[in-house]
C-alpha positions in Angstrom: -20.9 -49.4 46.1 -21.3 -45.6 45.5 -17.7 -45.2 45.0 -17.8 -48.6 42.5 -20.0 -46.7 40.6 -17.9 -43.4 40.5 -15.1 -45.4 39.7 -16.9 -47.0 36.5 -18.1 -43.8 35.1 -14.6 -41.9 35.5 -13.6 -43.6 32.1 -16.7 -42.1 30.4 -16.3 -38.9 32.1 -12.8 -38.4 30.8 -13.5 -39.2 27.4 -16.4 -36.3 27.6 -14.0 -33.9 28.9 -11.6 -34.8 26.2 -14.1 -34.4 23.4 -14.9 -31.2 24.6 -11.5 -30.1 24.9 -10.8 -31.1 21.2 -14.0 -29.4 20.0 -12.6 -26.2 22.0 -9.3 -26.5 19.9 -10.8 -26.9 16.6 -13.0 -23.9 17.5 -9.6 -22.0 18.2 -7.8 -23.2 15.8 -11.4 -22.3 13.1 -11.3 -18.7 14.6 -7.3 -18.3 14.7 -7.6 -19.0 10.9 -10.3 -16.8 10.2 -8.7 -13.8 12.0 -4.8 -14.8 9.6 -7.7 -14.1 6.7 -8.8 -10.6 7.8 -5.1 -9.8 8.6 -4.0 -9.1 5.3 -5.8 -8.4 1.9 -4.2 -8.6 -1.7 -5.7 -5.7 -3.8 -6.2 -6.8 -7.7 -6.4 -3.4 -10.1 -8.5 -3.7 -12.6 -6.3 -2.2 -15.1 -2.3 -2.7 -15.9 -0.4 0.6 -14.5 1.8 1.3 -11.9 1.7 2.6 -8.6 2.2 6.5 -7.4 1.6 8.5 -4.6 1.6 5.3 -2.3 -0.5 6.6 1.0 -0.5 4.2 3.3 2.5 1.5 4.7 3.1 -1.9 5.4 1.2 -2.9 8.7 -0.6 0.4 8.9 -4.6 0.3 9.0 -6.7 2.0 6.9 -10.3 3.3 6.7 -13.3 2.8 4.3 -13.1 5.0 1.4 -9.7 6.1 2.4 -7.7 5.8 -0.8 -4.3 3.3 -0.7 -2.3 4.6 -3.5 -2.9 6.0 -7.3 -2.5 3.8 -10.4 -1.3 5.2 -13.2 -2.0 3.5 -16.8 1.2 2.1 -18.2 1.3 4.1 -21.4 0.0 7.5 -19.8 2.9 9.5 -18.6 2.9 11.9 -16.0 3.1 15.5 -16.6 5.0 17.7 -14.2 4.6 21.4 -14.1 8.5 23.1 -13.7 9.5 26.5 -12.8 13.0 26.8 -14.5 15.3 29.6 -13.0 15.4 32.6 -15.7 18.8 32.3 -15.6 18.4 28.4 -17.0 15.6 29.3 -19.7 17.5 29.7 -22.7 19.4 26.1 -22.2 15.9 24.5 -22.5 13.6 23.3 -25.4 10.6 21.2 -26.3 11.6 17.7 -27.1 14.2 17.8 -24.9 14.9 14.6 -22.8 15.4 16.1 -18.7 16.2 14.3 -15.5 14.7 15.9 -12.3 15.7 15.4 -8.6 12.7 15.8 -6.0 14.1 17.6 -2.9 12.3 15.7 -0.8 14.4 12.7 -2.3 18.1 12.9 -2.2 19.1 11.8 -5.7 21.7 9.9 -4.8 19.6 7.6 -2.9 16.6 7.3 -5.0 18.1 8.2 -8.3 17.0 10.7 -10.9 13.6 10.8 -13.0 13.6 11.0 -16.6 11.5 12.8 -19.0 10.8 14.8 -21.7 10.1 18.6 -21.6 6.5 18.7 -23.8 6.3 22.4 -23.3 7.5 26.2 -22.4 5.3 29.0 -21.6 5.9 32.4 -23.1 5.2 34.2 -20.0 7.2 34.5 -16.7 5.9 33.0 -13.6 6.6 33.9 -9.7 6.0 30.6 -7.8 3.4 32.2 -5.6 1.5 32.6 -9.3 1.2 28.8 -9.9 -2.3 27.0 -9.0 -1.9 24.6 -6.2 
């Protein structure tokens, strides 16, 4: 009769086991799409611009307050501070449309940058003379 009895609840007891096990996977699968949300982040400026000085990269982490990259406002151009050889100086002029290679950027893999030249100093400078 005992073993009757066993028998009869086995039915009951697999459907418990079941319901737990399906609880357990929508728990996993709850926690498994929790942790896809903290995996990555779209960033929203609050302004138009575009991106410079980019300091971190894909799949790297980063810390609070650390900053990600610099946005600079469409219409506000950068100005870059040139040392021209002496030798050079007299084939240059405000007004001037310039394209500059980096060194740290082979130009003929990223290309050359194009500006204007805004302004020439009257004075000579040694490299060693220029703030940081």
């Amino acid at each position: 009769e005992q073993l009757n009895t066993q028998l009869a609840l086995l039915p009951s007891e697999e459907e418990n086991q079941i319901d737990e096990l399906n609880r357990n996977l929508s728990d996993i699968a709850q926690r498994t799409a929790q942790l896809q949300g903290q995996k990555e982040y779209i960033v929203r400026a609050a302004v138009d611009g575009f991106v410079s000085n980019l300091q971190v990269k894909n799949g790297q982490q980063t810390q609070q307050n650390f900053p990600l990259m610099f946005l600079v406002p469409p219409n506000d151009g950068m100005e870059v501070k040139l040392l021209v050889p002496v030798r050079a100086a007299g084939f240059v002029k405000p007004g001037q449309e310039i394209e500059i290679r980096y060194d740290a950027f082979p130009y003929q893999k990223f290309g050359l940058y194009s500006g204007q030249l805004a302004h020439i100093s009257e004075s000579i400078l040694l490299p060693s003379e220029l703030d940081s």
